[in-house]
C-alpha positions, 0 to 999 in steps of 0.5 A, spaced: 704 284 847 706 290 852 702 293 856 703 298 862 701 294 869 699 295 876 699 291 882 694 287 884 689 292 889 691 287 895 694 281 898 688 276 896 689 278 889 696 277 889 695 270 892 689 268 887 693 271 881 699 266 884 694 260 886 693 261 879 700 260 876 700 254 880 695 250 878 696 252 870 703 250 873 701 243 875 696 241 869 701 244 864 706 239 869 701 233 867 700 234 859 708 234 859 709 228 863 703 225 858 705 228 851 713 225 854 711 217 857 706 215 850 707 220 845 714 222 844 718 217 848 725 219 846 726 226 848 733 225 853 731 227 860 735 232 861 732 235 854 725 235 855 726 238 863 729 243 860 724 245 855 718 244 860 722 249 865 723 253 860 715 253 858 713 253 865 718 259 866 715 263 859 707 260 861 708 264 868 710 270 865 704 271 860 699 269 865 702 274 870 702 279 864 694 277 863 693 279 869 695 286 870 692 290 865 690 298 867 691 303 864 695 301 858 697 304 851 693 300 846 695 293 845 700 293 839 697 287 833 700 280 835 707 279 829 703 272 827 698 274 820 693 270 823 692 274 830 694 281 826 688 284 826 687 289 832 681 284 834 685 279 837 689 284 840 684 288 843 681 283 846 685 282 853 682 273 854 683 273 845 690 276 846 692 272 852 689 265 848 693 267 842 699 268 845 699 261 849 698 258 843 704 261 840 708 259 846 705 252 846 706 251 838 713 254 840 714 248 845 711 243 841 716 244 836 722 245 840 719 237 844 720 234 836 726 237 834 728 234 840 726 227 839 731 222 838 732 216 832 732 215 825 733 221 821 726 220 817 722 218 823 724 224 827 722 228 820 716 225 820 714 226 826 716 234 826 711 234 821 706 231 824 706 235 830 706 242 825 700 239 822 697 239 829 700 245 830 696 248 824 690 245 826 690 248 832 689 254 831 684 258 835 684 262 829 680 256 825 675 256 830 669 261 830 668 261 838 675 263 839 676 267 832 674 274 835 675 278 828 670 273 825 665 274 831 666 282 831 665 280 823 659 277 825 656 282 829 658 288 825 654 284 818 648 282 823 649 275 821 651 275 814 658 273 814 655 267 818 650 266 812 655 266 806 660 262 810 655 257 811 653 258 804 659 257 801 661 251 806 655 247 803 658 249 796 664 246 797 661 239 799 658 238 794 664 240 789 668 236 794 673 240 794 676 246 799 675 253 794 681 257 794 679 261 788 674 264 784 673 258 779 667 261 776 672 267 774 676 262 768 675 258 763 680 254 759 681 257 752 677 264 754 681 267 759 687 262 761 691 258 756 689 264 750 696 263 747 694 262 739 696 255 736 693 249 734 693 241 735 697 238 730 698 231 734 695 227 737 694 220 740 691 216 746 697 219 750 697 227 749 695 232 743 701 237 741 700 243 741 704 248 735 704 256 736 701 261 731 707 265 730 708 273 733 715 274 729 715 275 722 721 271 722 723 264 726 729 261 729 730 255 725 731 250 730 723 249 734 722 248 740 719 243 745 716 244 751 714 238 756 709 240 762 709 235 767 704 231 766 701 231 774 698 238 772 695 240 766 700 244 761 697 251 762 702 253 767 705 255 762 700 258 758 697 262 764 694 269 761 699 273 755 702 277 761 705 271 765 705 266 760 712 262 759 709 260 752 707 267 750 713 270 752 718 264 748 713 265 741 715 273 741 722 272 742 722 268 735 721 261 737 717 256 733 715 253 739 710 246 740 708 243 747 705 238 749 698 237 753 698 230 757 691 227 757 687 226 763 687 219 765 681 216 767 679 208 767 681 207 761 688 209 762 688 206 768 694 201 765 699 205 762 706 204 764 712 209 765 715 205 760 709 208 755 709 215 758 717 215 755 715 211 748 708 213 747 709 221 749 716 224 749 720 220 744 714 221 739 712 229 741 720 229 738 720 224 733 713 229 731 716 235 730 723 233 727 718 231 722 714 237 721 719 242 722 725 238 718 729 239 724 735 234 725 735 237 732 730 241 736 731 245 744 727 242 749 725 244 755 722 240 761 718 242 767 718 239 773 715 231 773 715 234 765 724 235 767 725 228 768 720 224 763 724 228 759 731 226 760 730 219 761 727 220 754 732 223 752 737 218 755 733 212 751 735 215 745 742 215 746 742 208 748 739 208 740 744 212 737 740 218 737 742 225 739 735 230 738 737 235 744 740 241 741 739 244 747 734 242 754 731 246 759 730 244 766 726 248 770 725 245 777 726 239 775 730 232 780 735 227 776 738 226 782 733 223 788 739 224 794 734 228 798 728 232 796 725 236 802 719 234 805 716 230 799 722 225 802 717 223 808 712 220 805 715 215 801 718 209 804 718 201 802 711 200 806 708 206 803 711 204 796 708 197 796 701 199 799 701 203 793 704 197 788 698 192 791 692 197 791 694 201 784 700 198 781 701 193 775 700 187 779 695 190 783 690 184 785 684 188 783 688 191 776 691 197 776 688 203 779 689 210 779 692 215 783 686 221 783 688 227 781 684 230 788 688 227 792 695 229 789 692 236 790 690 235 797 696 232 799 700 238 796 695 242 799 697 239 806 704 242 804 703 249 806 697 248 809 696 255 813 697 258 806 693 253 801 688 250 807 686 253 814 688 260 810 681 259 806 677 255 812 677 262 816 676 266 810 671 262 807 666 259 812 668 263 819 668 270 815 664 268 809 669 272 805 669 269 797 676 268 795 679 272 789 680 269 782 687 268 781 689 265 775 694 260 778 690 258 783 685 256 778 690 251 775 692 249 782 685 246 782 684 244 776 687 238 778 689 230 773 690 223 774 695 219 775 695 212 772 697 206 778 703 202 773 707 209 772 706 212 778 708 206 783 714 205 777 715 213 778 715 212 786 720 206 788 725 207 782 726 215 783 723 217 790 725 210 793 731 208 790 734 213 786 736 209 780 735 214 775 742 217 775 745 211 776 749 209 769 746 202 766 741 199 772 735 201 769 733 199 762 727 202 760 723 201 754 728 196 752 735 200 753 740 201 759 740 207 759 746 212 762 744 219 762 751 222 762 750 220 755 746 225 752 749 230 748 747 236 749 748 242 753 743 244 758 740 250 762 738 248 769 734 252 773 731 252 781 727 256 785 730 258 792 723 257 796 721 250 793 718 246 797 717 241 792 724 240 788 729 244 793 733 247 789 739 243 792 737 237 789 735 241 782 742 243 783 745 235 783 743 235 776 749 239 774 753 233 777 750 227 771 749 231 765 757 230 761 755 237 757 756 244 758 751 246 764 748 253 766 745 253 773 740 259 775 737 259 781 731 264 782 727 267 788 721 264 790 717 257 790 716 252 785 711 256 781 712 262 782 719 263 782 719 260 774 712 264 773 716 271 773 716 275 767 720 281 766 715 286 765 714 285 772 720 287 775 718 282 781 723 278 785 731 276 782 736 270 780 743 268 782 748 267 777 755 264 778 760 264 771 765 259 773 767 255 767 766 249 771 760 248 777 762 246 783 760 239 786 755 241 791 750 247 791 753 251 797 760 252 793 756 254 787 751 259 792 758 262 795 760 265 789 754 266 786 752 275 784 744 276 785 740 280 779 735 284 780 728 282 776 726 275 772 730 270 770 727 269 763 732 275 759 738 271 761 734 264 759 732 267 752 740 270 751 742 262 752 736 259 748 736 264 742 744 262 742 741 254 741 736 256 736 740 256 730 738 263 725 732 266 723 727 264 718 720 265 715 715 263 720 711 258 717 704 260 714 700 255 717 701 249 723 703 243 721 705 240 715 702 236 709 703 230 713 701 233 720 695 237 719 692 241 724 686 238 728 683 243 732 685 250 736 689 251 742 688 249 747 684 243 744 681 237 748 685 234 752 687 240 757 680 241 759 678 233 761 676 234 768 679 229 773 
């Protein structure tokens, strides 16, 4: 913040101003001492005396600054969002509070960043400060908020109302709201695509689209959502929907949609997510389509469960992918960004004894509103304290957003596969490794599957960097194509061209190189979405084009009910 100063009016105020610097110099001294002897005991010497001269150096000049104010130009709105209303601002003692907060979040992550020991250890605790951090903002609370206050004076007392209101709505749904959930509805608004369930078993129910072309590609085509979310990310609403947009480029396209697991599920292995859902969704629709060979087309989790069925059915001598689709999807568990911190041997067996196969109590579940919490906590300023300050300091009802609504409407997770999931990926990174884990009966190797495959990543991802998406072009033995798109995991696949939003980079080489770097560094950037170039490859697979069938199904596999059937709109 700059503003034009003067001198104090006299000596006495000069000296109050700098006793004033000296005490806050000496307490600041003693949190510093505290923060280095009990919580952070392996800064260097020398690192952590020079971050607190610095601190103390920066800290002096904010208070010297807050103290000469006169007759300033008006205040420019502090860079931070969550200071950028001009409340903040024009609030000489809200601006000042700001401002030291920023300097001691700055200092704070400087002290982690400065912490000596185990590479994850250190990470975590750069995480942890970062969530304190974020929790500490004096945005977050209405005493310190003066844009919540100004908001409360100006509406005489009905922000506070509303906020309360809505605060007490949120504990009984148990859960913070982040959208208007009354504004959709699966089936009515969200997840509209025509189609019907011509399948289904305890596992899954799949789904086959009625089509939008007079004429098919011969080849269906299969799409595996992950099953920690319900399929409709896929299916948002028919100008965003990757489903939609698959069914008019001529696709005779099948998804599955994952039951919600609830007590009764509570047992169910990965080995039986693999048997029990992927390989049979495939064997289902070779059957209803007569296809010898089908595209498929996995999404995050929905990627990996995907491969490794793919990879069982090569180990049988089987070969079902004419081609597969991996979008934000890991193979290769080397490292995945901060998801890494959470999981090591103690916090996998905790789980193994709580929710696992031989957990003393029998399996459990992993409840869906926790997975969300956890995610949440990822990006907590835009996905919590975003909507702590808007919803209960300002009583500001949040908007309807389609994808928020589907962020909420979270899924179960049974213990057995979870836990398997956890140590056998995540921990020990197994899954790439030729022939040491045998599931659902075979060895499998997943540089055996015969197929070629279109493997995509998002830029931002905070979930499956994009690096990691990238190490999957280094198992698979056939011809690869790789693309990265700008964004995060969810926005950066849900991006149609219509839009003309963000863009994608594309690196021709006949041959990927062996690390993400080397691809980027000659790699062109492309103005708008991905999917135009993922259709051109797709339809290059899909075989020629027939007449769509007149009705889903088949004599033997009849449909059951419309999309988007039951097991979608099963709450957690």
């Amino acid at each position: 913040m700059t503003r034009k100063t003067k001198a104090p009016a006299n000596a006495e105020a000069q000296t109050k101003a700098d006793a004033g610097v000296a005490g806050m110099a000496a307490g600041l001294g003693d949190m510093f001492k505290s923060m280095s002897l009990q919580n952070l005991p392996t800064i260097p010497a020398n690192a952590f005396t020079e971050l607190q001269a610095e601190y103390l150096k920066q800290a002096t000049a904010l208070w010297n600054s807050s103290l000469h104010i006169g007759n300033a130009e008006p205040a420019k709105p502090l860079a931070d969002r969550r200071f950028a209303n001009p409340a903040w601002s024009a609030n000489p003692a809200s601006a000042f509070m700001a401002q030291l907060y920023l300097l001691n979040a700055q200092t704070l992550q400087q002290m982690a960043d400065k912490v000596e020991g185990e590479d994850k250890a250190r990470q975590r605790i750069r995480f942890a400060v970062q969530q304190f951090i974020d929790a500490a903002s004096p945005s977050n609370f209405l005493a310190l908020n003066p844009e919540a206050q100004r908001l409360a004076l100006e509406t005489k007392g009905e922000s506070l109302s509303k906020g309360l209101q809505q605060l007490w709505s949120d504990v009984q749904q148990g859960h913070l709201s982040i959208t208007d959930e009354s504004a959709f509805e699966v089936g009515r608004n969200v997840a509209t695509t025509a189609g019907d369930i011509v399948f289904e078993n305890e596992y899954f129910q799949l789904i086959e689209y009625k089509p939008l072309t007079a004429q098919v590609h011969q080849r269906p085509f299969l799409m595996v959502p992950p099953c920690i979310n319900k399929y409709y990310i896929l299916d948002l609403q028919p100008d965003n929907s990757v489903i939609r947009y698959a069914v008019s480029q001529g696709h005779r396209v099948f998804v599955i949609s994952w039951r919600n697991p609830d007590e009764a599920c509570a047992a169910w292995t990965w080995d039986e997510y693999i048997e029990n859902a992927a390989i049979k969704a495939i064997s289902v629709v070779q059957e209803i389509s007569g296809a010898k060979t089908i595209d498929m087309l996995g999404f995050c989790v929905g990627g990996t469960i995907l491969a490794t069925a793919l990879a069982v059915l090569a180990a049988r001598g089987e070969q079902p992918a004419e081609s597969v689709t991996l979008l934000t999807s890991l193979i290769d568990f080397s490292s995945n960004g901060i998801l890494d911190l959470f999981v090591d041997e103690q916090m996998v067996q905790m789980r193994e004894a709580t929710i696992g196969a031989q957990a003393p109590k029998g399996p459990g579940l992993l409840k869906g509103q926790e997975l969300g919490t956890t995610f949440s906590f990822l990006r907590p300023n835009d996905l919590v304290w975003n909507y702590v300050v808007g919803n209960y300091l300002k009583g500001e009802a949040p908007a309807p957003f389609d994808l928020l609504y589907w962020n909420g409407d979270s899924t179960n997770m049974s213990g057995p596969m979870y836990c398997w999931y956890l140590r056998h990926t995540y921990l020990q990174n197994e899954l790439k490794i030729p022939g040491r884990l045998t599931i659902c009966g075979e060895k499998i190797d997943l540089g055996k599957i015969k197929a070629p495959f279109y493997i995509y990543g998002s830029r931002e991802d905070h979930i499956v960097p994009w690096e990691g998406a990238y190490r999957s072009t280094q198992i698979f033995k056939g011809k690869k194509r790789f693309v990265l798109g700008a964004s995060g995991h969810i926005a950066g696949v849900i991006n149609p061209p219509a839009k003309n939003k963000r863009s994608h980079w594309i690196n021709e080489a006949a041959t990927l190189p062996a690390t993400a770097e080397k691809w980027m560094g000659n790699a062109t950037e492309h103005k708008g979405s991905w999917w135009t170039d993922w259709a051109q490859w797709l339809a290059s697979h899909a075989g020629p084009l027939v007449a769509a069938p007149k009705t889903p199904g088949s004599r033997k596999y009849k449909a059951i009910e419309p999309a988007p059937g039951r097991y979608v709109k099963q709450k957690a």
